[in-house]
N, C-alpha and C positions, 0 to 999 in steps of 0.2 A: 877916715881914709879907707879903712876896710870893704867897709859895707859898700862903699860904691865901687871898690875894686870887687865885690863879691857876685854882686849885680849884675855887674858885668859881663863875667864870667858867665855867669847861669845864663842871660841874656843870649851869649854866642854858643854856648853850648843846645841851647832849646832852640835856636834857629839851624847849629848842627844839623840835632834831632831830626827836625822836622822834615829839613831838605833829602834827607837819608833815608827817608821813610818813601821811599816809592814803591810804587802797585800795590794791590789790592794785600792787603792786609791776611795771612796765612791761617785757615780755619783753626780754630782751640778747639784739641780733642784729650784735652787735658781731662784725665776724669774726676776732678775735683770740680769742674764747671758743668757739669752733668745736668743737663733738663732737671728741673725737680728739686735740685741738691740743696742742702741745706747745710748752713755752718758747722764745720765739724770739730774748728778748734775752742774751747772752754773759757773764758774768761777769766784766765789765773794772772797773776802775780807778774810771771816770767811771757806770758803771750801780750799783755799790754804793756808791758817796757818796750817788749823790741818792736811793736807796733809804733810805739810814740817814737822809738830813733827811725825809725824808717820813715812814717810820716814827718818828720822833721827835717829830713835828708831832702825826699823826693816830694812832697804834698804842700809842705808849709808855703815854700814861695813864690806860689800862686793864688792856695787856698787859703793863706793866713793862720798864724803859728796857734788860732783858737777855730779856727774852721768857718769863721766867720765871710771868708772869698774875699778876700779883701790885701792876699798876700801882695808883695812889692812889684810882683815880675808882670802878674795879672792885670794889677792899674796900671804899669807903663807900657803893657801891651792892649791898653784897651778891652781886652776878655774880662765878662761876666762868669764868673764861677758861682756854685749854689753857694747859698749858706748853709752849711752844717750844723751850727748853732740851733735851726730851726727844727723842732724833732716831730713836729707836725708833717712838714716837708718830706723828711728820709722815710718816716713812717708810709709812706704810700711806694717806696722801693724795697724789694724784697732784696735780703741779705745776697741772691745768686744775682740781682741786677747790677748793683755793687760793684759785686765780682767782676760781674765781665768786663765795664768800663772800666776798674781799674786795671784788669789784664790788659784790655785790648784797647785801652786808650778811646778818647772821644773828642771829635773835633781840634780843637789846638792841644790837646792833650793827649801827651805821649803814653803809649803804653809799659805799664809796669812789665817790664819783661823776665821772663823766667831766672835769666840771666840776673837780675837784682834781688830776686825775691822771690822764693820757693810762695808754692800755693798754699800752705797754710799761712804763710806771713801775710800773703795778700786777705786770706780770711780773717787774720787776726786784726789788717787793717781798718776794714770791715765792722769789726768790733768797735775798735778805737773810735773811727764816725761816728756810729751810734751813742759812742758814750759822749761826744762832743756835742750833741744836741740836748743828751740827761745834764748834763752838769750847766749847761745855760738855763733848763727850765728849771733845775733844782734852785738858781742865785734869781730868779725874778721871782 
């Protein structure tokens, strides 16, 4: 009874989103997204916890709670998301490309906004993806 009351929820909150989202989208001169820029936060201990509750929060249920795209929200809305899993794949996007689609959102997908997630969380996110493609290829 949860889950589908959960669903739900997210369901009307990302049609919210979505309808709320008018005109063009506000330049990021954020300068952590800086032409060139390159990950600044480390892969410790404390940067990929709060990566994984963040992606769990906002990522998982669309992208699937292993990164596989295959979250609940995404199949009953019809949307293809990548596979994360795939480390072939992320490997051809550089760590600032990441970045910006998760800041600035892409197509049906809302943008991480400052307001949720300071810009190193969104880099520590970042992280987290990449590590969601290592630990697929590490189990095959």
């Amino acid at each position: 009874m949860l889950k589908p009351f959960l669903f739900a929820s997210a369901v009307v909150l990302f049609a919210i989103s979505a309808s709320t989202a008018q005109g063009p989208a506000p330049e990021d001169s954020t300068p952590a997204a800086a032409s060139g820029q390159k990950n600044p936060v480390k892969p410790t201990a404390e940067s990929r916890a709060r990566a994984k509750v963040i992606y769990s929060q906002d990522c998982a249920l669309c992208h699937g709670a292993n990164g596989d795209g295959k979250g609940d929200l995404a199949t009953a809305m019809g949307v293809s998301t990548g596979d994360w899993t795939d480390g072939k794949k992320l490997s051809a996007k550089s760590d600032e490309e990441l970045f910006k689609v998760i800041r600035a959102g892409k197509d049906k997908m809302p943008p991480e906004g400052a307001d949720r997630a300071k810009d190193n969380e969104v880099w520590g996110l970042v992280l987290y993806i990449r590590d969601l493609g290592k630990h697929s290829a590490a189990s095959n």
